[in-house]
C-alpha positions, -999 to 999 in steps of 0.1 A, spaced: 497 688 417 511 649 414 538 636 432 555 612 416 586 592 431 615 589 405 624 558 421 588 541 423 589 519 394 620 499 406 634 483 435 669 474 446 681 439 442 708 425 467 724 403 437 725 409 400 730 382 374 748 391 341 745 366 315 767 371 287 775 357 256 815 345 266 805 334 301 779 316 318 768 339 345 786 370 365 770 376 397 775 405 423 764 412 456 752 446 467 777 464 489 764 498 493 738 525 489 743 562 487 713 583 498 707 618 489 681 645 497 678 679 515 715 685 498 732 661 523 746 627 511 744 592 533 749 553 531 745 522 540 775 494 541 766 457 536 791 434 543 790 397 527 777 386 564 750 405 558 755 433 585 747 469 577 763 500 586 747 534 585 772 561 578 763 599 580 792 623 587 770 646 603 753 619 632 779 604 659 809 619 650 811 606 615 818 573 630 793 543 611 764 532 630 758 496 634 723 486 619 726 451 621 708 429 597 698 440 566 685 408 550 652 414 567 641 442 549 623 440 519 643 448 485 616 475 474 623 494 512 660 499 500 653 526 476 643 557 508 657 558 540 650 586 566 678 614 579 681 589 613 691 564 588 656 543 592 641 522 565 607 535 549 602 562 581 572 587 579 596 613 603 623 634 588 636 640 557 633 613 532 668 606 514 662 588 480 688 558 468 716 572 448 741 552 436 746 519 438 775 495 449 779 458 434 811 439 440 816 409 419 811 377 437 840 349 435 826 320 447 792 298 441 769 308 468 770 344 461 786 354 491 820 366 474 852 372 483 850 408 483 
């Protein structure tokens, strides 16, 4: 049989532009992702300094994980993380990108206020 990946044909950008016709531009900065697989939900937390936190309610006492940057890792690696909260890892279970968080930025360098 195929495999196919419901998520392959995209990838997860870290700011979205909306252009609309009674303003100039809207842009938002991701905040989080929500994983899912083998029925058990997880996430990543971005704050605008771009620091991550892994969050799993079933690894270290429920208490977030620091993960450090996540500007280093390529948009299209977003989208599958593995049950030790690791980017694109061949061990595990593979959790597949969710739901998606945006905030809306406030200020001109995208970094927001929120």
């Amino acid at each position: 049989p195929i495999e196919t990946d419901p998520l392959g044909a995209i990838s997860i950008a870290r700011i979205l532009e909306i252009h609309t016709p009674w303003s100039q531009k809207t842009t938002y900065r991701l905040r989080s992702i929500i994983y899912h697989g083998n029925n058990h939900f997880t996430a990543y937390i971005f704050r605008k300094n771009g620091k991550g936190w892994y969050a799993d309610g079933q690894l270290n006492q429920g208490i977030p994980m620091y993960r450090g940057d996540h500007q280093s890792i390529a948009d299209n690696e977003l989208k599958n993380i593995s049950d030790t909260g690791e980017y694109q890892s061949n061990t595990g279970t593979i959790k597949q990108a969710a739901v998606l968080l945006y905030t809306k930025c406030n200020d001109e360098n995208n970094g927001g206020t929120a």
